[in-house]
N, C-alpha and C positions, 0 to 999 in steps of 0.2 A: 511616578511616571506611569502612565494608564498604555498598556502595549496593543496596539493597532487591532481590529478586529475581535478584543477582548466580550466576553457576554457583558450583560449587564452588571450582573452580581462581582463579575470579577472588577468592576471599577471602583466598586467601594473598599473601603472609607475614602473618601474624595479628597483631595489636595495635602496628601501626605507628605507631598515638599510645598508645602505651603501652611505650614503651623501657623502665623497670625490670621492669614483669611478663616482657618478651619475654628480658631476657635472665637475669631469677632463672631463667626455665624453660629455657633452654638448659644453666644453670649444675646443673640438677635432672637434666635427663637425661645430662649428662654424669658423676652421682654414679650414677644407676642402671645406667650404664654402665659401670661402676668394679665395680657391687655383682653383676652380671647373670657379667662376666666372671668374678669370685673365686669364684662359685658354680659354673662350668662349669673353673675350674683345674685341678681334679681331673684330670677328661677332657681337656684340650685339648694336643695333643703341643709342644713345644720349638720354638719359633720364631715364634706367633703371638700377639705381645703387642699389636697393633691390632685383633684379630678383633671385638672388640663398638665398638669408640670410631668407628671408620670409619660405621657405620650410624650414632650419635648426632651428629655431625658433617654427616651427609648430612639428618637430620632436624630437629635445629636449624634448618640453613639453609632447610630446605624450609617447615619452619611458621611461624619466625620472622625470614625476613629472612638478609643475608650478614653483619649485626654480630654479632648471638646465633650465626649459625656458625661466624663464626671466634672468637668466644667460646667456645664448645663444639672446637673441634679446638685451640686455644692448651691447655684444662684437660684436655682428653684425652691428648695429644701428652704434654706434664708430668706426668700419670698414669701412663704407661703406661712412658715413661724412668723412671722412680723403681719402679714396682711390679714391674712385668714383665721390664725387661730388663737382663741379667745384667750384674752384680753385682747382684741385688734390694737395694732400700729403699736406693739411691743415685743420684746425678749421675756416675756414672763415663760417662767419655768416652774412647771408645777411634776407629780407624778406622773398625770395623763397627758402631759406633755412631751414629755420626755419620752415615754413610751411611744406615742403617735410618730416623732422622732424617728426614734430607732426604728421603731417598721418600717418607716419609710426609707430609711439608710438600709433599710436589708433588701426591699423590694430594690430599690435603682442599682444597690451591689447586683446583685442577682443577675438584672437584666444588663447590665454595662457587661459581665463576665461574661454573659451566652454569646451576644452577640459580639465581643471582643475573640472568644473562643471561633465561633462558627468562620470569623471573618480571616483568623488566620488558620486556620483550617483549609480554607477554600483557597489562599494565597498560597500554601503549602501545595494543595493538589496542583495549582497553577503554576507553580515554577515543576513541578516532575512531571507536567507533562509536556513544559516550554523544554526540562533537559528532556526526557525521551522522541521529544521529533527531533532535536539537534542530533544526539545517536544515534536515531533512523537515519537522518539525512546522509551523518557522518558514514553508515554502515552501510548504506546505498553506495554512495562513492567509492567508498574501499572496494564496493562487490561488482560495482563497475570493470573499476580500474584492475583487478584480480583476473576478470572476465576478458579483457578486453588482453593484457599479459599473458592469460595461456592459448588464446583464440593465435596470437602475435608466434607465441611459442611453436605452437603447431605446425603453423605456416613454416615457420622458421627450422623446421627437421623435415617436413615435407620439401622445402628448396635443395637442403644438406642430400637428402635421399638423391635427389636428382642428378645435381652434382658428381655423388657417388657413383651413378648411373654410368655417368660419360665414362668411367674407366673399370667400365665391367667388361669384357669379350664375351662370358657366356651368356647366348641367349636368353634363355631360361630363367638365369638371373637377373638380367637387366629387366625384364617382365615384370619379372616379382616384385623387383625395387619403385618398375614405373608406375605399377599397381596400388604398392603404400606409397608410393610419396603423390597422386592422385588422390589416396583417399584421406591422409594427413593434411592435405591443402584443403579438399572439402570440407573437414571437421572443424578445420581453424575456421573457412570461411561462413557456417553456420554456426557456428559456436555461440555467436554475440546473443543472438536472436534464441536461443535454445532455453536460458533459464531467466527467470526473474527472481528479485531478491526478496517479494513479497510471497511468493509463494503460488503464484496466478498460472493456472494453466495455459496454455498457445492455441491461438485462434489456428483450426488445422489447415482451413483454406487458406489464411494468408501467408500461413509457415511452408504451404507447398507451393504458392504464386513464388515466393521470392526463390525458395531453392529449386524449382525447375530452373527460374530466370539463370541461376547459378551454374547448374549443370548442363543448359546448352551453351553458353558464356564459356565455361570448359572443355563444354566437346569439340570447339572451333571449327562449329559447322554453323553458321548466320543464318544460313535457308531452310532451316529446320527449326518447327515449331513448337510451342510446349505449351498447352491448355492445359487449365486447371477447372475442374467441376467438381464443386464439391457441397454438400447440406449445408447450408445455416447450421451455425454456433454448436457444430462438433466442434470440442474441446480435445486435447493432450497432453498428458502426464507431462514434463520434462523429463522423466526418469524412460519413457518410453520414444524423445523426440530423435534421439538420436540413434537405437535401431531401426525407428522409420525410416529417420533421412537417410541411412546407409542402404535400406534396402530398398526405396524409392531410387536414389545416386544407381544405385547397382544394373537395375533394368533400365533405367536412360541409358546408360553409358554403355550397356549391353546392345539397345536399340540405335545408339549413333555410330555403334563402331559393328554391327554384323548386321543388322536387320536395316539398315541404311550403306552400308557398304558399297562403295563404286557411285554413292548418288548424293548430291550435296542440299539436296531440297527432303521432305517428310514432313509428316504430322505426329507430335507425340499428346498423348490424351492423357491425362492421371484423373483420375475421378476417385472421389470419397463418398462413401453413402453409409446409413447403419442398415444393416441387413436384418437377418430374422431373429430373434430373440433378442437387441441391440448389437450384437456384432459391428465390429465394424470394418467394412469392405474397402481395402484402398486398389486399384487397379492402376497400371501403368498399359497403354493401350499405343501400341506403333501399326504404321501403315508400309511396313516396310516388306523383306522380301519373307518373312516366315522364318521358322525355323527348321534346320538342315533334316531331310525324310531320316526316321529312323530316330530321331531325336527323344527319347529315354530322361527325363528330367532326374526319374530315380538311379540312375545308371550313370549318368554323365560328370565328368571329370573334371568338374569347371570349381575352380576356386571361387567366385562369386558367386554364384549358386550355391554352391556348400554354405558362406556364408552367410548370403541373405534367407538359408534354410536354418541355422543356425541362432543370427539374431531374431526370426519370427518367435523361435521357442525359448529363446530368452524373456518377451514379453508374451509368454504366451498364446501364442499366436501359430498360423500354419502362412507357407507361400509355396506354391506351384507355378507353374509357366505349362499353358497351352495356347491354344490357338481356337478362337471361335469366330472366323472370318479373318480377324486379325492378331494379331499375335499379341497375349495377352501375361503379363504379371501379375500376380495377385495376393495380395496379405491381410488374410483375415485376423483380425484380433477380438478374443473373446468367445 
């Protein structure tokens, strides 16, 4: 059975469920073989009574398998003793006979073995590497389905958190709870899109189109908008995708709940660019009311802030919050 899309090489020996065709056609070119030689007789000087059987012999085995070859060198070999070698249109058996014989029984051994060797060889590499994409595929799926079970998990302690919420009275701590169980829903909901199972780094622009879409989706302000700008084919670790998304998540949600306060309409701007030496510059950019006079970034008491200070220097990285017209995020990596 010849498997769809197979190269060429891998289709031979040809009709291996099909033993009489494979070897009536060994049996065929060993007569053309026969018919090929008596027509060049003429021309062919004294001594070379295998010259056409050796090529049918090598082709047999090569399109049909080592049974239809040694099919073809048994009726060639018997051919070529009876027609060709002297005494014509006999079995005579002399010493130089016998010898010319067995050469020729070592030559077509020889060549029936290479190519019987090379051919399951190449059958061998073609079933390990028919199993190794079934266990990719297989190992895709699992890493899927693994992926897609803690992204589900996530979500599912971030609801709990909430829950929790409703029967908290202190302030303070309803905060903190409404804090992680916001940022536990965020992680679940980019989690999917965060790793691949091949190893492939995340296009950056598209991983920020979808998770702005995500985080104003969450902030449940509709009138407020999220531009994404960013280079051509800047790449991102996975092992770096999700201290960005926390600290991108951080100053959106920063800019929908203080620097948009009181107003259901703004403009949010993220832009990526590599800076000077490759760095790379990601900015989170609001049009909203500024930040409070007196504002101290090093000084300031903000659990998000600490954080998104936190995981920049996780990957290496720095983040400040100024204002240069408009009130500005910033996470340099590198």
């Amino acid at each position: 059975m010849i498997r769809q899309g197979a190269t060429l090489l891998e289709r031979f020996p040809l009709w291996r469920d099909r033993p009489l065709l494979a070897y009536g056609a060994a049996v065929a070119i060993s007569i053309w073989s026969l018919l090929i030689r008596l027509l060049v007789d003429a021309v062919m000087p004294i001594g070379y009574p295998y010259v056409a059987f050796f090529p049918a012999v090598i082709l047999s085995t090569f399109l049909f398998g080592a049974g239809p070859g040694g099919t073809a060198a048994v009726i060639c070999g018997v051919i070529a003793w009876y027609v060709f070698i002297p005494p014509e249109l006999s079995f005579h058996l002399s010493g130089a006979i016998v010898f010319a014989l067995f050469f020729y029984t070592v030559v077509v051994t020889i060549d029936i073995l290479l190519i019987d060797w090379m051919q399951r060889t190449n059958r061998r590499l073609v079933e390990e590497r028919e199993r190794s994409r079934r266990l990719a595929e297989r190992g895709e799926i699992l890493f899927r389905e693994l992926q897609h079970r803690v992204s589900n998990n996530l979500q599912v302690v971030g609801g709990l958190l909430a829950l929790q919420m409703k029967n908290v009275s202190d302030t303070a701590a309803r905060l903190a709870l409404e804090e992680a169980s916001r940022r536990l829903a965020l992680i679940g909901r980019i989690h999917r899109q965060l790793y691949d199972p091949h190893g492939d780094q995340l296009d950056l622009g598209r991983f920020l189109e979808q998770l702005g879409a995500d985080l104003i989706d969450a902030g449940g302000k509709p009138g407020i908008t999220c531009q994404v700008d960013a280079e051509p084919d800047i790449r991102l670790s996975a092992d770096a995708a999700v201290p960005v998304a926390l600290i991108v998540a951080e100053a959106v949600a920063n800019a929908i709940e203080h620097g948009f306060a009181g107003r259901d309409t703004g403009e949010i701007l993220i832009q990526a660019a590599r800076g000077d030496g490759g760095a790379l510059d990601l900015r989170v950019i609001d049009d909203g009311a500024g930040l409070p006079p007196g504002f101290d970034p090093a000084t300031a008491g903000s659990l998000g802030l600490k954080l998104a200070q936190m995981l920049a220097r996780q990957i290496g990285g720095s983040f400040r919050l100024f204002v240069d017209g408009r009130t500005t995020a910033m996470l340099r990596i590198g």
